[in-house]
Residue, then its C-alpha position, 0 to 999 in steps of 0.5 A: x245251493x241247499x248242500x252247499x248251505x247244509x255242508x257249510x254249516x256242518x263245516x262250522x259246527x266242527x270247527x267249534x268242537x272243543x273235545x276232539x275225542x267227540x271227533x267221530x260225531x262228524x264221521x260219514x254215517x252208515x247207511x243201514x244204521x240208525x239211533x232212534x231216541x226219546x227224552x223225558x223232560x221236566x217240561x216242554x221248554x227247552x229253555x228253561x226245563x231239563x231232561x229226565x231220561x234218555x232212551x234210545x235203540x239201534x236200527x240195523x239193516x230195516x231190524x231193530x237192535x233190541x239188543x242195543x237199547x241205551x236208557x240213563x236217567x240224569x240228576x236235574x236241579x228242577x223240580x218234576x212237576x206233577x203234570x209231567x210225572x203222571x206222563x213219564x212217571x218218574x219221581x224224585x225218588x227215581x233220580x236218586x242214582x242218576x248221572x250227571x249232564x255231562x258224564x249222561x250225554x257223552x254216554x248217549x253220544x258214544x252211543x249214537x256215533x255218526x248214525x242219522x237219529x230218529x223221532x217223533x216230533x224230534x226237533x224238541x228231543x234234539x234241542x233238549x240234548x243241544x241245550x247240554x252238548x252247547x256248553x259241555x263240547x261247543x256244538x250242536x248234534x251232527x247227525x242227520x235228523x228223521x222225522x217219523x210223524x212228517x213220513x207219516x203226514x206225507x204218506x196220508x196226505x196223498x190219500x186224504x188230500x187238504x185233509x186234516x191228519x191227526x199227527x198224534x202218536x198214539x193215532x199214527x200207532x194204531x193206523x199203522x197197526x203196532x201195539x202200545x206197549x203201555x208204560x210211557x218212558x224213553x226206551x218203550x217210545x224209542x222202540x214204538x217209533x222205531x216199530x213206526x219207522x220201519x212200518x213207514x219206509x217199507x210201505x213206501x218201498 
């Protein structure tokens, strides 16, 4: 039943595709390929905040592509508050040969095809970018969606049943024994929570 829902909504959602040259979103993804990606965004509402950067890198038979990393940062009508530049460091000076929305996220798009995309609390990542894609092609992002911190939790959950799991990034770093590259921005986070990702799955391999 949960197939049939997921397949129907996938039916839907291509259906309301606007630009058929986006056709290949909706493409059957390879199953050694992946996109894991990072916004940087004004603030923490989808509804009212907008992304800063994208950052994101291939995965490819259990190897990350660094070779293929995508970094664009995008104009925003609103200001950067001084919270979140202490976090991602990116100024209004920054953003001053920055893309627009649209031509940002088609590039992403082109960039991630059919692949399944990986996160770190990536429900708020891919809302950030379907805030855009909605109006821009009619649909929200296909792909299938991985959750690096729900692999985390599971896999600790067994062992510390009942227990309280710190699901915070730099704790799920360092107990998985990868470095902090130190500078917060979209590509370095992509990179970390790929690092993250190929750590988990070959342990539960």
């Amino acid at each position: 039943m949960f197939a049939f829902f997921r397949e129907y909504k996938r039916r839907a959602n291509r259906a309301k595709l606007k630009d058929e040259s986006f056709a290949f979103l909706f493409d059957t993804a390879l199953d050694d390929e992946y996109v894991v990606f990072d916004t940087e965004t004004t603030g923490l509402n989808p509804k009212e905040d907008e992304i800063l950067s994208i950052g994101a890198v291939k995965i490819k038979d259990n190897k990350i592509i660094t070779s293929e990393t995508f970094e664009v940062y995008i104009k925003n009508l609103k200001a950067i508050n001084a919270k979140s530049i202490q976090i991602h460091r990116i100024r209004p000076c920054d953003l001053q040969s920055a893309k627009n929305s649209d031509e940002a996220i088609k590039e992403f798009l082109r960039f991630i095809g059919s692949r399944a995309l990986i996160g770190y609390y990536l429900e708020f990542d891919v809302e950030m970018i379907n805030k855009y894609l909605r109006p821009m092609l009619g649909i929200t992002l296909p792909n299938k969606m991985i959750e690096v911190s729900e692999i985390y939790f599971e896999k600790k959950i067994t062992l510390i049943p009942q227990g309280n799991i710190d699901l915070r990034f730099d704790t799920i770093l360092r107990n998985c024994n990868i470095p902090n590259m130190g500078v917060h921005n979209a590509v370095n986070d992509a990179i970390m929570t790929a690092m993250i990702y190929l750590k988990l799955t070959k342990e539960k391999k």
